[in-house]
N, C-alpha and C positions, 0 to 999 in steps of 0.2 A: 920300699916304694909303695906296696900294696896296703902296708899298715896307714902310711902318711898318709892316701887315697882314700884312708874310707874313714879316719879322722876328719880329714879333710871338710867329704859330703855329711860326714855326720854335724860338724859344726854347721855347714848351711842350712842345714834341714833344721836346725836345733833354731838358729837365727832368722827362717823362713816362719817358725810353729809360735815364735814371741811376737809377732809382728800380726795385728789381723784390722780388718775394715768391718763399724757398723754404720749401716744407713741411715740415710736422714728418716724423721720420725719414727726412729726406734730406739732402743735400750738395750744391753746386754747385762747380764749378769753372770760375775766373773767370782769363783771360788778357789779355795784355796786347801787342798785337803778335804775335799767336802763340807767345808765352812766358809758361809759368808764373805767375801773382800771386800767387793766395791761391783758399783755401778758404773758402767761406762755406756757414755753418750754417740754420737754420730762422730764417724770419722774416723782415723790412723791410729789405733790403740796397739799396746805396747803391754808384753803379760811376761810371765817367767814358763820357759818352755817345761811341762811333766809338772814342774808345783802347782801350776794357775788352771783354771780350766774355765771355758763357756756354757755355765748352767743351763743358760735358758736366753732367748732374747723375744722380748715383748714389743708390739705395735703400739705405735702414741696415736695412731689417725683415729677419728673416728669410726666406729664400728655402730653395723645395725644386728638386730636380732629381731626377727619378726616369730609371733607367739601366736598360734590359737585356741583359743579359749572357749568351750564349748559352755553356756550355762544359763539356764532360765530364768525367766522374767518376774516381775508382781502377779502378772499374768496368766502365769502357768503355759509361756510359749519358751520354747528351748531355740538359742542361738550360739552362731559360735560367731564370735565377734575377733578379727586380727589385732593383734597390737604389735606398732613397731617400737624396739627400743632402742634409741642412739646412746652410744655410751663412749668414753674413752677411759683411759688408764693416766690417771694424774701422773705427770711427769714427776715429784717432787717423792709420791707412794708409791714408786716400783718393787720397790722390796714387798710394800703388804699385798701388792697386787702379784706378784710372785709366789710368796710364801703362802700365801693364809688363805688362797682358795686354790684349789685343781682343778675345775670346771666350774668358771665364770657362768657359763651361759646356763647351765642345771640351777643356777643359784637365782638369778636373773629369772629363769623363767618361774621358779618355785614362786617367788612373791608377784610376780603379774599373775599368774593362777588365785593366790590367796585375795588379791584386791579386787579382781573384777569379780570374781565371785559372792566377794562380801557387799561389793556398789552395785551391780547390775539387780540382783533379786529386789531392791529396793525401788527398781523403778517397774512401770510400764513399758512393754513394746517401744510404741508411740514412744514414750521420754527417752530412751534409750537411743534412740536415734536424732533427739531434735537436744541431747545433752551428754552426746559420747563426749565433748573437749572435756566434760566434768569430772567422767572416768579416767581419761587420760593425765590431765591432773594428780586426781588421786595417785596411781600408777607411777609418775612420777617424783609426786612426796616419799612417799612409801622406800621406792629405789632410794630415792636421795639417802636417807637416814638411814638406811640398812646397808649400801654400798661403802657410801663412804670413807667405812671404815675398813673397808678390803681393795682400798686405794682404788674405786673406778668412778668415775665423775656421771652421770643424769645426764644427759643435754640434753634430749626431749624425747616422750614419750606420743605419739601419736594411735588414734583407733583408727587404722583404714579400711574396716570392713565389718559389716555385718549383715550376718547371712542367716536370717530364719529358715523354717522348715519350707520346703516348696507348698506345701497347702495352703500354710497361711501367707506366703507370699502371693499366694493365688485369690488368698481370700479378701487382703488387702486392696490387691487389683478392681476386684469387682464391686468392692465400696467406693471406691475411687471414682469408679466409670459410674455405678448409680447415685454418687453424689454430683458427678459434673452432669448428668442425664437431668436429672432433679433440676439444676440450674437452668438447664439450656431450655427444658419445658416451661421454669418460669418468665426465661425472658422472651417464649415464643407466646406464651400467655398475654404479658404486659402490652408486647408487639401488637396482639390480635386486638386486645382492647384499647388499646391507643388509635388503631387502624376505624373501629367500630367507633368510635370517640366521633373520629375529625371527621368519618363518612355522614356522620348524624348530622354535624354541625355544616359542614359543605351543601346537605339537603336542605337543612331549612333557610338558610343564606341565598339558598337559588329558590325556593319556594317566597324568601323573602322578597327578590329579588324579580319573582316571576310577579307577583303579586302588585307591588310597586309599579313594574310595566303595565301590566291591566290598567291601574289605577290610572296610569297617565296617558296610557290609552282613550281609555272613555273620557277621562278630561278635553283631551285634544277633542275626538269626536265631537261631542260636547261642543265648545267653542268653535269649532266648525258648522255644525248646522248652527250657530249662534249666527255664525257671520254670514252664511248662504240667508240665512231669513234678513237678514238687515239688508244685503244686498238687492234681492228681489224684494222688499222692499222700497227701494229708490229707485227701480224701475216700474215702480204703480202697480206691483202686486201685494194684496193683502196678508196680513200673516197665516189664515188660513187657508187660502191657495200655494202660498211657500211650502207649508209643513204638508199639505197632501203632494203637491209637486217633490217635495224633499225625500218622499215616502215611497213613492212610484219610482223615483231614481236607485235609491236602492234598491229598489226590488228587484230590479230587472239589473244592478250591479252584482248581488248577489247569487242571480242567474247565468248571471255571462260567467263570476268567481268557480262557481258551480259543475259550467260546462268544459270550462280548462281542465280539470281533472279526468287524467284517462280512465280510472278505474273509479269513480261516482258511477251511480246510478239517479238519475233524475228523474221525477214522476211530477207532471204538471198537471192540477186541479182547478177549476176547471179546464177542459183540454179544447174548447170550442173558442176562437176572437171573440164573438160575440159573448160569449160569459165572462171572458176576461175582462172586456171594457166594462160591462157590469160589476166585475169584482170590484175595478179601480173607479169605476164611479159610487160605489157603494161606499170606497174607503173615502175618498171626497168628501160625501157629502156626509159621513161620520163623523168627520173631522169639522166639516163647519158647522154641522149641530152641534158638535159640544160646545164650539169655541163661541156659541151663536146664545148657548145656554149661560157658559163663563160669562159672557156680555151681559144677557137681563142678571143674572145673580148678582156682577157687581152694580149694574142700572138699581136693581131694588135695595141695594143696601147705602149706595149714595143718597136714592130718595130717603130710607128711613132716618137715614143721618140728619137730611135736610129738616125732615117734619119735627123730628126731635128740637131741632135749633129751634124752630119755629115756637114753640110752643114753651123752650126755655125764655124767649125772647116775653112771649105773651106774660108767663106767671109772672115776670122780673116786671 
């Protein structure tokens, strides 16, 4: 009974150790005496218990390996730039992706060392940032054709960082700030003299503008005593009692204008009635002297008109 017993368990054990499960996106690799069998996929796999054995089983998913890469520029500035590597293990090359390397990622990162090394020194700073996808690129050819043949498949290489030295990040900074300073005084520049532009031209528009009212100013004035003289005229005043009348009327308009103001000061010359009416009689009869004189100058020039005629009329 005790021999059946543990024949018995030895058979389920034996038929438990044939029997094994691989996951979905993976592979096992199954030998045989320490040689090669086969590959088996996802699922219920089925082996010989002590003959068969489970080498190794590898991941189908994609895999990242991020790398940094420490190396100077055209420039003579030292960065250490990230690169991510996505990779998988061709389902079809498990074997060579099994056999033919021990450490994927030491191999992986050996030739991301070798490529940015060899593309980054060829550029500037400055390009090295405005043409990492170029590196990446590279990075990725490079894998392509070296992997391949150790069954891991490229899928994309990415540069997600790059990190100069804190100085010249620092140095960077403050070109930055005195190039946007640069800018902001030109446009406070343009601003000042655009400001100084329209102020210039808003002056002389209202100086034009002031001028123009003068002008039409003294017009109107103008046509106003035009039409005060014509007026006193048709009531039997002559034009030079109008104009000294028109004359006295201001004056003392100008004085009443004068004294409305709180803060004038007014000083009247002479300060006696009686010199006053003397002044305004003086202006009077200035006024019809001239216009008294106006009169004989055109009387004499009518006559000489006249004698002229006369005397054409005689020679003819």
């Amino acid at each position: 009974m005790i021999v059946t017993y543990v024949l018995f368990s030895l058979i389920l054990l034996l038929i438990g150790a044939a029997f094994f499960i691989v996951k979905q996106q993976s592979a096992a690799v199954i030998e045989r005496f320490g040689k090669f069998q086969s590959i088996r996929q996802s699922g219920l796999q089925l082996r010989i218990p002590i003959v068969d054995s489970i080498a190794g089983r590898l991941s189908l998913k994609i895999q990242q390996l991020d790398v940094i890469v420490e190396t100077k520029t055209k420039d003579d500035v030292f960065v250490k730039i990230k690169v991510s590597v996505q990779y998988m293990v061709i389902k079809d090359k498990v074997y060579d992706a099994f056999y033919k390397l021990d450490y994927p990622h030491d191999q992986i990162t050996s030739y991301v060392f070798d490529v940015v090394r060899a593309e980054v020194p060829k550029m500037k700073l400055d390009d090295v940032f405005e043409k990492k996808d170029d590196v990446a690129i590279a990075v990725k050819s490079e894998l392509n054709d070296a992997m391949i043949n150790y069954g891991y498949d490229i899928i994309k290489t990415l540069v997600t960082d790059i990190d100069p030295d804190l100085q010249v990040k620092e140095a960077m900074n403050r070109i930055n700030a005195a190039e946007r300073e640069k800018i902001a005084a030109q446009f406070e520049g343009d601003a000042a003299r655009i400001l100084i532009v329209e102020k210039a031209k808003a002056e002389a528009e209202s100086k034009r503008l002031q001028g123009q009212g003068i002008a039409d100013q003294r017009r109107e004035i103008a046509r106003g005593l035009e039409e005060s003289v014509e007026v006193l005229n048709k009531v039997g005043i002559n034009s030079q009692e109008a104009s000294a009348l028109i004359v006295v009327t201001q004056h003392y308009d100008t004085l009443q204008s004068i004294g409305e103001e709180t803060n004038s000061n007014l000083i009247l010359l002479p300060n006696s009635p009686q010199a006053g009416a003397d002044m305004l009689n003086n202006m009077v009869a200035s006024f019809t002297a001239s216009n008294q004189i106006g009169e004989a100058m055109k009387g004499s020039k009518k006559k000489k008109v006249d004698t002229d005629n006369s005397t054409d009329e005689e020679n003819s």
